[in-house]
Biopython code that builds the backbone (N, CA, C, O; Angstrom):
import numpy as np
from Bio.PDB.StructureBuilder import StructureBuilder

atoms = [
    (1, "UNK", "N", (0.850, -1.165, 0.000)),
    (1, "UNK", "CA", (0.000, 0.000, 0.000)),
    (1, "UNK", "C", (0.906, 1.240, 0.000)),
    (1, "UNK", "O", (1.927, 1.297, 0.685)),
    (2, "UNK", "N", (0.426, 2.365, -0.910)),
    (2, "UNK", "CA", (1.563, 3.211, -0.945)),
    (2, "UNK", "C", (0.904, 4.267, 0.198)),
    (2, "UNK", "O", (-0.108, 4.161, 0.891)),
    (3, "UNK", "N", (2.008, 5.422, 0.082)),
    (3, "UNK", "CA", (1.842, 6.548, 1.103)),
    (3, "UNK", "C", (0.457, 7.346, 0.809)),
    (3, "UNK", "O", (-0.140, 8.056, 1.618)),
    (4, "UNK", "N", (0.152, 7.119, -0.283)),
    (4, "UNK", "CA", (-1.090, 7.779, -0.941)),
    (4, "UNK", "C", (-2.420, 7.510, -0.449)),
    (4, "UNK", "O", (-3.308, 8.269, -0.061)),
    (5, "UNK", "N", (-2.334, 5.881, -0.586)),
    (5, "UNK", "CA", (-3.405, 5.087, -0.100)),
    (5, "UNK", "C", (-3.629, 4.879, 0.914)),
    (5, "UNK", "O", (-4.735, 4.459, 1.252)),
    (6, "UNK", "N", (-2.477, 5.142, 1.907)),
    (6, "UNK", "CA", (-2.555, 4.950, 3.560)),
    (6, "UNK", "C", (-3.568, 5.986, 4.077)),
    (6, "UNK", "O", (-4.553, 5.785, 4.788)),
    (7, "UNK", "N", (-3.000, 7.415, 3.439)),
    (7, "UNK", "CA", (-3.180, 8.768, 4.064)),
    (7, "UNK", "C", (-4.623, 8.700, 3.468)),
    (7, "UNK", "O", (-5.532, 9.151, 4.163)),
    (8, "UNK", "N", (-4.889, 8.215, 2.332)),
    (8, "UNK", "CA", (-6.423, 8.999, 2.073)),
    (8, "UNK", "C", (-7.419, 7.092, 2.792)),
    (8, "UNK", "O", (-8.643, 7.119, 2.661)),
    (9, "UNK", "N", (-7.025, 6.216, 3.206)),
    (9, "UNK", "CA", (-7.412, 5.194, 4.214)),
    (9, "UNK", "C", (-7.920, 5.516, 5.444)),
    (9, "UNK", "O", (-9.009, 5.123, 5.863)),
    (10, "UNK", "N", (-6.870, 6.485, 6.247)),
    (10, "UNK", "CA", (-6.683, 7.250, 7.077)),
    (10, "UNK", "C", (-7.842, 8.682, 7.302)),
    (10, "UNK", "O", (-8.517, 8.983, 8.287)),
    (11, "UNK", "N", (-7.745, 9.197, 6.265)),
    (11, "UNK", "CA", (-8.741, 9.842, 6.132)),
    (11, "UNK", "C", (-10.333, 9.616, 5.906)),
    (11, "UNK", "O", (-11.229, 10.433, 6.116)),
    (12, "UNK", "N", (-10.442, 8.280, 5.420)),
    (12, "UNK", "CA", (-11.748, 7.485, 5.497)),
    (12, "UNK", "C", (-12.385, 7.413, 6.704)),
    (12, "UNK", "O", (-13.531, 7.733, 7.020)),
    (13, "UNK", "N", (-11.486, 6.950, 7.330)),
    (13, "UNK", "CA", (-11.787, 6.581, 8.910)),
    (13, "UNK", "C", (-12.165, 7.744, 9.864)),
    (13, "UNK", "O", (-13.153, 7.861, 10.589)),
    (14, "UNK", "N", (-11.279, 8.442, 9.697)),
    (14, "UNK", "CA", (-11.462, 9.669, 10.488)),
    (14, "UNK", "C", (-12.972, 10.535, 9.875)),
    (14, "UNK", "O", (-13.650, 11.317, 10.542)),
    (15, "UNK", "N", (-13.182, 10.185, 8.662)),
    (15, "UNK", "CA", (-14.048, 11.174, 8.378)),
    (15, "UNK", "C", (-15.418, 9.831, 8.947)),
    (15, "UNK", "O", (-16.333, 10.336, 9.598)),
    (16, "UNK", "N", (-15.486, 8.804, 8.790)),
    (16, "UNK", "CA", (-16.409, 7.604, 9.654)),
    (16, "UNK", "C", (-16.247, 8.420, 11.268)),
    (16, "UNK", "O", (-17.324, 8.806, 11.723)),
    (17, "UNK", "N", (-15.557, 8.573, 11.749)),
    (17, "UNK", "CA", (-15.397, 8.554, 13.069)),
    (17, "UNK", "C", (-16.308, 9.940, 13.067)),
    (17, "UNK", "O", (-17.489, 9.821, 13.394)),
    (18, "UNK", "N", (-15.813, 11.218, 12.720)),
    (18, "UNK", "CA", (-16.695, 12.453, 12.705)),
    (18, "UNK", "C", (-18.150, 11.995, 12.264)),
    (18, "UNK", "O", (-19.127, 12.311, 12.943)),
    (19, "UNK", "N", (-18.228, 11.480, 11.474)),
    (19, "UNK", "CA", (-20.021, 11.252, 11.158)),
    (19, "UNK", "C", (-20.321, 10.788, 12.255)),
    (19, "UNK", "O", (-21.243, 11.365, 12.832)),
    (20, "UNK", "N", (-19.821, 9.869, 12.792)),
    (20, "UNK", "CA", (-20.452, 8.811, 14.201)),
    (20, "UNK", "C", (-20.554, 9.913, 14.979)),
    (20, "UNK", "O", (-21.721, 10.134, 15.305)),
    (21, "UNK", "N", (-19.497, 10.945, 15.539)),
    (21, "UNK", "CA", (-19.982, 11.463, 16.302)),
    (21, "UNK", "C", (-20.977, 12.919, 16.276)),
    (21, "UNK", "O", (-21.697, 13.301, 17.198)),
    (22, "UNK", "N", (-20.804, 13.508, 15.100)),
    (22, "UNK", "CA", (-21.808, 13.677, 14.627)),
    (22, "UNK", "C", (-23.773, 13.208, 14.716)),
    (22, "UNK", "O", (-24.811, 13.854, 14.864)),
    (23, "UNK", "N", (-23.510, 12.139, 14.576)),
    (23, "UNK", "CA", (-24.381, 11.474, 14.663)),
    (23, "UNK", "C", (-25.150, 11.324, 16.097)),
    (23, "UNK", "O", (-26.344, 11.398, 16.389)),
    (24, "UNK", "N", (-23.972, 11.083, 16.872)),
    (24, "UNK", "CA", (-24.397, 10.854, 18.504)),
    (24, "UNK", "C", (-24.830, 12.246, 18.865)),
    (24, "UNK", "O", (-26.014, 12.440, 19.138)),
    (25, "UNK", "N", (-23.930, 13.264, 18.889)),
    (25, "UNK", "CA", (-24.200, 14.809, 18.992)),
    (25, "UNK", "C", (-25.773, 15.261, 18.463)),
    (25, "UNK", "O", (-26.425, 16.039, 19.160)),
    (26, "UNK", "N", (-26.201, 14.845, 17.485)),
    (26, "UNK", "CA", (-27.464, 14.932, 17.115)),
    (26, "UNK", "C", (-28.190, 13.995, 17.661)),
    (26, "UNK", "O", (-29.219, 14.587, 17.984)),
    (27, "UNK", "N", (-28.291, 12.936, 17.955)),
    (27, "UNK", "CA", (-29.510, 11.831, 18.964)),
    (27, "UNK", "C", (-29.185, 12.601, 20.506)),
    (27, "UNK", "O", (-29.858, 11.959, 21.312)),
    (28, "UNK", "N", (-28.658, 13.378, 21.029)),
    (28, "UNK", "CA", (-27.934, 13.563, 22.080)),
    (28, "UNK", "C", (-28.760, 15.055, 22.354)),
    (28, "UNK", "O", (-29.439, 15.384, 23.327)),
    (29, "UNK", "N", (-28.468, 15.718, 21.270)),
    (29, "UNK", "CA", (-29.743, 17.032, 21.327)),
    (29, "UNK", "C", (-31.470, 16.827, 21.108)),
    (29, "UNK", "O", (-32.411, 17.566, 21.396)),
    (30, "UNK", "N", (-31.415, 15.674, 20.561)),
    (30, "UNK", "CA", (-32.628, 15.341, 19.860)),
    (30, "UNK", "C", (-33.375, 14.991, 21.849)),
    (30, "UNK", "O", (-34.349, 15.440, 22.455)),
    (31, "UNK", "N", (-32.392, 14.110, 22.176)),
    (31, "UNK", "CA", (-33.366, 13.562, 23.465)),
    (31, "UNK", "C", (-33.334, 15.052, 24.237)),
    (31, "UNK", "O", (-34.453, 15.542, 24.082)),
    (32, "UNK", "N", (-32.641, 15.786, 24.862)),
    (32, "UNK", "CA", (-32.653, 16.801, 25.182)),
    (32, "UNK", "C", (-33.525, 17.734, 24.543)),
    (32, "UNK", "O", (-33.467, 18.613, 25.404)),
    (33, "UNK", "N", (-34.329, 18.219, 23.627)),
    (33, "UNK", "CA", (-35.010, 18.999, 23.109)),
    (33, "UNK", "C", (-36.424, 17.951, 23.278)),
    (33, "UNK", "O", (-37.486, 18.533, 23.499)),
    (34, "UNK", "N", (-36.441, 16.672, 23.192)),
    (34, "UNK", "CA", (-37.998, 15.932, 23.876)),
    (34, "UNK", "C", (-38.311, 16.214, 25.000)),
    (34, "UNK", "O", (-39.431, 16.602, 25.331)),
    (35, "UNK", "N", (-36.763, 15.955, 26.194)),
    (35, "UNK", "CA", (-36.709, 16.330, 27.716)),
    (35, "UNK", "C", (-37.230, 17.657, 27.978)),
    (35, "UNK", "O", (-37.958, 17.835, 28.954)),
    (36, "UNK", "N", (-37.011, 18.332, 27.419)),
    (36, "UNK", "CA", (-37.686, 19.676, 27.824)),
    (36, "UNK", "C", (-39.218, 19.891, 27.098)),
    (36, "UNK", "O", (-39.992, 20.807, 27.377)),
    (37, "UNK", "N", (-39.385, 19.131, 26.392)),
    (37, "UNK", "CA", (-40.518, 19.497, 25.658)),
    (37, "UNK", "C", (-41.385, 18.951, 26.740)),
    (37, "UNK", "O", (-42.054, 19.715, 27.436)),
    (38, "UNK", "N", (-41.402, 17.444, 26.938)),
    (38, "UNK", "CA", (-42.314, 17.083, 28.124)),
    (38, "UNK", "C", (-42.343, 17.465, 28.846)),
    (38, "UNK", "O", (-43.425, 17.353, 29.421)),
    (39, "UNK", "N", (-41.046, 18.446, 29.709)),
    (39, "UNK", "CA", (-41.236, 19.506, 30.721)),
    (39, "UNK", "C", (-42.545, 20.299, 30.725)),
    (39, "UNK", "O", (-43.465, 20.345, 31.541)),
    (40, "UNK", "N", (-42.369, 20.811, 29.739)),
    (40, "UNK", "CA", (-42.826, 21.779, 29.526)),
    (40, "UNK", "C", (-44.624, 21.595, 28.876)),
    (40, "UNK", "O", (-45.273, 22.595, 28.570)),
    (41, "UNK", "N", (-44.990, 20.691, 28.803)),
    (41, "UNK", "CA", (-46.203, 19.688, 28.371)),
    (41, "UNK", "C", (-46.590, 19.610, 29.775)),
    (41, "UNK", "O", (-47.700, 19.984, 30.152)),
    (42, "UNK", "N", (-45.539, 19.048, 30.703)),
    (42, "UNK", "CA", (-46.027, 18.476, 32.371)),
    (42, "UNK", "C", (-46.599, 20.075, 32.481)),
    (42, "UNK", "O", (-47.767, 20.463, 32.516)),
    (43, "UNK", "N", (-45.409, 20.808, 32.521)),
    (43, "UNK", "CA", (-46.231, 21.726, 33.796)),
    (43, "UNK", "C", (-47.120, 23.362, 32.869)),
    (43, "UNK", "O", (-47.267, 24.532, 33.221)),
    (44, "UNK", "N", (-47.480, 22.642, 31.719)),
    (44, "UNK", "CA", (-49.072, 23.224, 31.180)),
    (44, "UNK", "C", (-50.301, 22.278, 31.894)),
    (44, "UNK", "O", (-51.464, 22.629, 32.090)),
    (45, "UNK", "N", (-49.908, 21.464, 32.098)),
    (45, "UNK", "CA", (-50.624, 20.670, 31.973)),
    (45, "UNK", "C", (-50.932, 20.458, 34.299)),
    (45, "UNK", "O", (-51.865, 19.733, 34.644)),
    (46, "UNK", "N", (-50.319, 20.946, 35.096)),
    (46, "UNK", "CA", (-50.913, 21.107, 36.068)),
    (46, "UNK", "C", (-51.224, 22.812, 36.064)),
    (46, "UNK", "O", (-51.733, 23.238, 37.101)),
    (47, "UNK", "N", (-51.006, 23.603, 35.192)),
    (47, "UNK", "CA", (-51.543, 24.787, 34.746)),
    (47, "UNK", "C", (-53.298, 24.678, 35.111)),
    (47, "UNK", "O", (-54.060, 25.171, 35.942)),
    (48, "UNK", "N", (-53.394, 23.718, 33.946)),
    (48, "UNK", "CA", (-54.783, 23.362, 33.555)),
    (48, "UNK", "C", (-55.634, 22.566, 34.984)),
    (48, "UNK", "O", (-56.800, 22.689, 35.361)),
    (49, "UNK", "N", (-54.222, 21.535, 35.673)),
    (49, "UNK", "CA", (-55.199, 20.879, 36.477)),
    (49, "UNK", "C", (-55.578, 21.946, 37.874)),
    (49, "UNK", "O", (-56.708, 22.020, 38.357)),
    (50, "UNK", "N", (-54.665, 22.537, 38.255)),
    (50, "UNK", "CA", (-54.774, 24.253, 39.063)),
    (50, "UNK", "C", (-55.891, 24.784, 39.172)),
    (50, "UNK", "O", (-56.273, 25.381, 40.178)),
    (51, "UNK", "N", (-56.805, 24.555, 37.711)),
    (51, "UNK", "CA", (-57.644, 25.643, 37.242)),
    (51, "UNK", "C", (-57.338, 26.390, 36.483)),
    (51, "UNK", "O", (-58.322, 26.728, 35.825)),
    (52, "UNK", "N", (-56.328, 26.944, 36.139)),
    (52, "UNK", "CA", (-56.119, 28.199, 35.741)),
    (52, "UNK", "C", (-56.111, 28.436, 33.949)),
    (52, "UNK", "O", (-55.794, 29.478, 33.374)),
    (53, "UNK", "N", (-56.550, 27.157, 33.319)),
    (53, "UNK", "CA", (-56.396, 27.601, 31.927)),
    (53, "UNK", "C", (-57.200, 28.870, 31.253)),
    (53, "UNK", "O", (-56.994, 29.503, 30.217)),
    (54, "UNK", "N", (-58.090, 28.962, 32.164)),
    (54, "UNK", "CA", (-58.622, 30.660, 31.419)),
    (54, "UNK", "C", (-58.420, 31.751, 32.209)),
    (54, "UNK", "O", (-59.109, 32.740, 32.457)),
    (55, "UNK", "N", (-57.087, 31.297, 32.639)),
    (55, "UNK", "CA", (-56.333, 32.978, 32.824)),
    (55, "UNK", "C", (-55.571, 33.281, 32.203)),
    (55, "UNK", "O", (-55.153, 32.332, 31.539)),
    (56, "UNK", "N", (-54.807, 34.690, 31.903)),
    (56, "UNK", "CA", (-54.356, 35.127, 30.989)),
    (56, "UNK", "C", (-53.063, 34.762, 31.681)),
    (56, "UNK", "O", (-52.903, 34.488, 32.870)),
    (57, "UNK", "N", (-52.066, 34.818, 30.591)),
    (57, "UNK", "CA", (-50.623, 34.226, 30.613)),
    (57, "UNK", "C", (-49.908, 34.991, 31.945)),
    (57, "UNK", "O", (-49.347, 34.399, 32.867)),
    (58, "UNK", "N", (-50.114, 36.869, 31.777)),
    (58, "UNK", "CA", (-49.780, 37.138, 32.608)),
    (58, "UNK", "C", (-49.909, 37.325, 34.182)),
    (58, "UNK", "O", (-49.211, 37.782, 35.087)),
    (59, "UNK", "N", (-51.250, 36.692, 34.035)),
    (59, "UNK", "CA", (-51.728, 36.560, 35.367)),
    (59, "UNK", "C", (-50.656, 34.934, 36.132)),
    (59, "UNK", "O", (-49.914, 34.628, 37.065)),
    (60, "UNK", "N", (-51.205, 34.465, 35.097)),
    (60, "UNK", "CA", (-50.497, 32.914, 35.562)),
    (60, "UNK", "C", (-48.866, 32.768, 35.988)),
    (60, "UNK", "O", (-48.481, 31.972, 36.845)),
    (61, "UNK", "N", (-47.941, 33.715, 35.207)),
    (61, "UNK", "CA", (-46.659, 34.494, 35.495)),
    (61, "UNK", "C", (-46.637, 35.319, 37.155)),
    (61, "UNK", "O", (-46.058, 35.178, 38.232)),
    (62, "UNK", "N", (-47.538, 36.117, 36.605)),
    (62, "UNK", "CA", (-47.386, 37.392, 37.677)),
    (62, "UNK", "C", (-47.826, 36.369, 39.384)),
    (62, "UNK", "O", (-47.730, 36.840, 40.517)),
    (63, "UNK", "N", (-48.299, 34.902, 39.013)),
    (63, "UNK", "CA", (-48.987, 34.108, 40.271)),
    (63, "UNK", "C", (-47.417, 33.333, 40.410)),
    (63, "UNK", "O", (-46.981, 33.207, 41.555)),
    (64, "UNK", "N", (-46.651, 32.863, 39.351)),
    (64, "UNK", "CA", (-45.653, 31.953, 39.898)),
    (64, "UNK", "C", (-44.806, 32.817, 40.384)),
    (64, "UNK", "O", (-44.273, 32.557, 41.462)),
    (65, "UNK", "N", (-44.505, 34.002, 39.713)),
    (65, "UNK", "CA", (-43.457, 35.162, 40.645)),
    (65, "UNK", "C", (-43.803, 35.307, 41.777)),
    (65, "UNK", "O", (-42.858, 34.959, 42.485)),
    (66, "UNK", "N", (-44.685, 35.649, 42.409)),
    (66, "UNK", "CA", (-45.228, 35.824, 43.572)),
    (66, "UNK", "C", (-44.615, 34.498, 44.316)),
    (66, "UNK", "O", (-43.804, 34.652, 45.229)),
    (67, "UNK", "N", (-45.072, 33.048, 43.853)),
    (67, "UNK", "CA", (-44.873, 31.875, 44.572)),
    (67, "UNK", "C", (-43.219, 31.483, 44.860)),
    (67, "UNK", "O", (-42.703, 30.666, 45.622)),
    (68, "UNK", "N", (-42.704, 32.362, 43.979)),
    (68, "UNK", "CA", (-41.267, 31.823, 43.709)),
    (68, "UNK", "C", (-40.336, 33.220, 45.335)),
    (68, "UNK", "O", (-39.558, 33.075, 46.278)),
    (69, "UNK", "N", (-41.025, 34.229, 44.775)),
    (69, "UNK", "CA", (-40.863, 35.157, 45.857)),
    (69, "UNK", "C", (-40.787, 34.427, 47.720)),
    (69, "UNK", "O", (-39.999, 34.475, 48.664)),
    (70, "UNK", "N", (-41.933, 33.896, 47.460)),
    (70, "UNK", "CA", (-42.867, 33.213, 48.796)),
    (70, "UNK", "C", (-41.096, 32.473, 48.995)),
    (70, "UNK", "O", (-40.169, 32.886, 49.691)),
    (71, "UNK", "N", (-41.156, 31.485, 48.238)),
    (71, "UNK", "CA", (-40.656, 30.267, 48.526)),
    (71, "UNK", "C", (-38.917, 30.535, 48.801)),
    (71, "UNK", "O", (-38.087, 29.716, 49.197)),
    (72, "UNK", "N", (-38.714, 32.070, 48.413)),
    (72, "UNK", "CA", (-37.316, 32.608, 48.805)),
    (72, "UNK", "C", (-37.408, 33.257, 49.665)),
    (72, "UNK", "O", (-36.294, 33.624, 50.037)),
    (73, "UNK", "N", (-38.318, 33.701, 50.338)),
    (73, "UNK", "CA", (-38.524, 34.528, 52.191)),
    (73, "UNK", "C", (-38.314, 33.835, 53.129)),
    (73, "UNK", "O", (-38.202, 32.609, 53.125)),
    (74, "UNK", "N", (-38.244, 34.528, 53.985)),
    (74, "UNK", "CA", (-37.649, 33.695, 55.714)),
    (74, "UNK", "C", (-38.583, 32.148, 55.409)),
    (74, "UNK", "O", (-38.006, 31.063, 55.492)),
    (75, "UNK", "N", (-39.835, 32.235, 55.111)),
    (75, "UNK", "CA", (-40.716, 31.516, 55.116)),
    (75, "UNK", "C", (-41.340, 30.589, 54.260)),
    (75, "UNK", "O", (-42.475, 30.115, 54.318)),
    (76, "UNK", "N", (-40.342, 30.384, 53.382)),
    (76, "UNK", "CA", (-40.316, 29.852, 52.079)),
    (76, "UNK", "C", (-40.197, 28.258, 52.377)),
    (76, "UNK", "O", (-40.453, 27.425, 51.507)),
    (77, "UNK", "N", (-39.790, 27.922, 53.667)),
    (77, "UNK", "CA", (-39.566, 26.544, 53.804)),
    (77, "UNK", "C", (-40.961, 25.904, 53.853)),
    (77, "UNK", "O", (-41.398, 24.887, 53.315)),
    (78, "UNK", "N", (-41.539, 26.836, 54.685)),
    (78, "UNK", "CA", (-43.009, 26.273, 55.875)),
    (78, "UNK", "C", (-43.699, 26.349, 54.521)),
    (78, "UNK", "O", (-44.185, 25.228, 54.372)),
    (79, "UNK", "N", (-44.091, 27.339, 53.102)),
    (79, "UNK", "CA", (-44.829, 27.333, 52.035)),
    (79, "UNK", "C", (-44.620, 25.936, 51.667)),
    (79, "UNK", "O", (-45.484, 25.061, 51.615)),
    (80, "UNK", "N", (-43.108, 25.805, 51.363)),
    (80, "UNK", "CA", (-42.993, 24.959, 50.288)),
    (80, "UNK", "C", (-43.474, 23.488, 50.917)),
    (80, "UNK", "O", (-43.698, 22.569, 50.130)),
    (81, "UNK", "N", (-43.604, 23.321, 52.131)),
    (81, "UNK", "CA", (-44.260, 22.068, 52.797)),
    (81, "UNK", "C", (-45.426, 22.361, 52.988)),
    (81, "UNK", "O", (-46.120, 21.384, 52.705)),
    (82, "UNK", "N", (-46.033, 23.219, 53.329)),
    (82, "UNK", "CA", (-47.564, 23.282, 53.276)),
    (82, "UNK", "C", (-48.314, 23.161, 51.368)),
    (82, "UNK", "O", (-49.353, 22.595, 51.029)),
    (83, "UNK", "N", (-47.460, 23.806, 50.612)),
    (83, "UNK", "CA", (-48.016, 23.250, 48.827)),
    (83, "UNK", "C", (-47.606, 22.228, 48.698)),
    (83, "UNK", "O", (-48.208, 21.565, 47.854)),
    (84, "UNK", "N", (-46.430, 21.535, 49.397)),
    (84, "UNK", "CA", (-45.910, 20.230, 48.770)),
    (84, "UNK", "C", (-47.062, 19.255, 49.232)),
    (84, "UNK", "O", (-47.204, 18.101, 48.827)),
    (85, "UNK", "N", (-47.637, 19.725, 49.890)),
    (85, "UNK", "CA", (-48.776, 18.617, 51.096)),
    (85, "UNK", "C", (-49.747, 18.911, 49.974)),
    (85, "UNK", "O", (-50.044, 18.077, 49.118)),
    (86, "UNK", "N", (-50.213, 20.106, 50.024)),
    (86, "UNK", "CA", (-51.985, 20.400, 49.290)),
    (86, "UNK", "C", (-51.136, 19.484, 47.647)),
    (86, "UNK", "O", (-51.203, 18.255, 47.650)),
    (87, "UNK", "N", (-50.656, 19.953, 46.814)),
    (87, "UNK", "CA", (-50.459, 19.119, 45.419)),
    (87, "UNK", "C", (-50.087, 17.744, 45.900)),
    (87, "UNK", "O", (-50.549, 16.906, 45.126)),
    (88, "UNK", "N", (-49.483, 17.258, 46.801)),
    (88, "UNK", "CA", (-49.538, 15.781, 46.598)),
    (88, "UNK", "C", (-51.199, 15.186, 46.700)),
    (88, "UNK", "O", (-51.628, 14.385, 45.870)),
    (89, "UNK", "N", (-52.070, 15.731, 47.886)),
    (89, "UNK", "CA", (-52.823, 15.309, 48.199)),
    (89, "UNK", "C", (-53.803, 15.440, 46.962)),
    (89, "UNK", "O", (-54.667, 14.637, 46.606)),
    (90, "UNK", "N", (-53.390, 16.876, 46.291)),
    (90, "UNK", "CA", (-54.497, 16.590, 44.836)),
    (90, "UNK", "C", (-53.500, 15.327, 43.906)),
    (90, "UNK", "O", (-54.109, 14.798, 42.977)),
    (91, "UNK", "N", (-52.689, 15.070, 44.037)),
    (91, "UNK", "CA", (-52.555, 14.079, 42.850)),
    (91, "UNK", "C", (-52.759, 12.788, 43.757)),
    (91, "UNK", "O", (-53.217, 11.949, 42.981)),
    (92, "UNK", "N", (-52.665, 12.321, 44.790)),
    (92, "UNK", "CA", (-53.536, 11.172, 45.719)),
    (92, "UNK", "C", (-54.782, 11.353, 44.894)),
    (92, "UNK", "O", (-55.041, 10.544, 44.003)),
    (93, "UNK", "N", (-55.746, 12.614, 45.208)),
    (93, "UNK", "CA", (-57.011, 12.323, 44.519)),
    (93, "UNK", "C", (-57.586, 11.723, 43.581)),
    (93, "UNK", "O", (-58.524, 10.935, 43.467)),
    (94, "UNK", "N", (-56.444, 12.526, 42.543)),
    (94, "UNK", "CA", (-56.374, 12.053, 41.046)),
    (94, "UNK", "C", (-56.522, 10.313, 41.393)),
    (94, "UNK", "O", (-57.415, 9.467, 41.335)),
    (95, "UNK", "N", (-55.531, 10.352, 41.657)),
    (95, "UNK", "CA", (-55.299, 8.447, 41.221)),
    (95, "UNK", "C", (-56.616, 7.500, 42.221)),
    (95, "UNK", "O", (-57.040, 6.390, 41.902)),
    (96, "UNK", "N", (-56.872, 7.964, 42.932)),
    (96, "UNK", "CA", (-58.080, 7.390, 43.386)),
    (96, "UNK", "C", (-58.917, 7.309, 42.502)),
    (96, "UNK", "O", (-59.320, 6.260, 42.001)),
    (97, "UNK", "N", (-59.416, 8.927, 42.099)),
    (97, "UNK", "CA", (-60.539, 8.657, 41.095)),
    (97, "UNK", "C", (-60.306, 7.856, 39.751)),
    (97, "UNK", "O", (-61.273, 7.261, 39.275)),
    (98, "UNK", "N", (-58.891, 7.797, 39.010)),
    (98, "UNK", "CA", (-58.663, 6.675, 38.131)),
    (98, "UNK", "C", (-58.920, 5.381, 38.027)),
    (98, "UNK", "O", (-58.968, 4.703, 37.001)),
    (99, "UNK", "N", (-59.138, 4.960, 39.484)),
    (99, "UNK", "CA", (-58.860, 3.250, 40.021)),
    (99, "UNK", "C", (-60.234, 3.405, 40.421)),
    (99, "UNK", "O", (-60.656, 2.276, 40.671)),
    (100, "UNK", "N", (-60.927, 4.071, 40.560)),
    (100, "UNK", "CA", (-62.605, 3.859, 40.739)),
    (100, "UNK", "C", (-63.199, 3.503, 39.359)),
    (100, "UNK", "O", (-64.408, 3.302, 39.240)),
]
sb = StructureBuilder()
sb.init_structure("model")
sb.init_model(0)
sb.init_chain("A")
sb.init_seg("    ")
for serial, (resi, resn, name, xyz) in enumerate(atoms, 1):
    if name == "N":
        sb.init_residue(resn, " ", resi, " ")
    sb.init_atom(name, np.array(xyz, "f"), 0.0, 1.0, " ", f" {name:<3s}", serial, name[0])
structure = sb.get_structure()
């Protein structure tokens, strides 16, 4: 095999190796851009179970600022266990009423 054939051999491979990773780099963003999509599906979607789908966007904003505020004050601990209690207990509900 001459020096010719090595180097452009060589270059086969390497350019295989970039596609592969290439390749991974793209399945790799692909799951990452689903991951957030279902994020973001989940929490429209206790939006809706809240109540709140016929409020206006900025109301629904101007309510999580407020909550996010809450949950960074002296008192943000005692909130975040008193909502962590009320939403579990609504999704307990939920699944009751499923299994009925």
């Amino acid at each position: 095999m001459s020096d010719i054939e090595k180097i452009a051999a060589a270059l086969k491979r390497e350019k295989q190796r970039q596609n592969r990773l290439e390749r991974n780099l793209t399945l790799q963003r692909e799951q990452l851009r689903r991951a957030d999509t279902r994020r973001k599906i989940k929490l429209g979607g206790l939006t809706i179970k809240a109540g709140l789908a016929n409020e206006s966007t900025a109301v629904i904003l101007g309510l999580l600022l407020e909550a996010q505020e809450t949950l960074n004050s002296e008192l943000g601990q005692q909130y975040r266990e008193r909502w962590y209690k009320r939403g579990n207990a609504a999704f307990s509900e939920d699944v009751k009423k499923d299994s009925s």
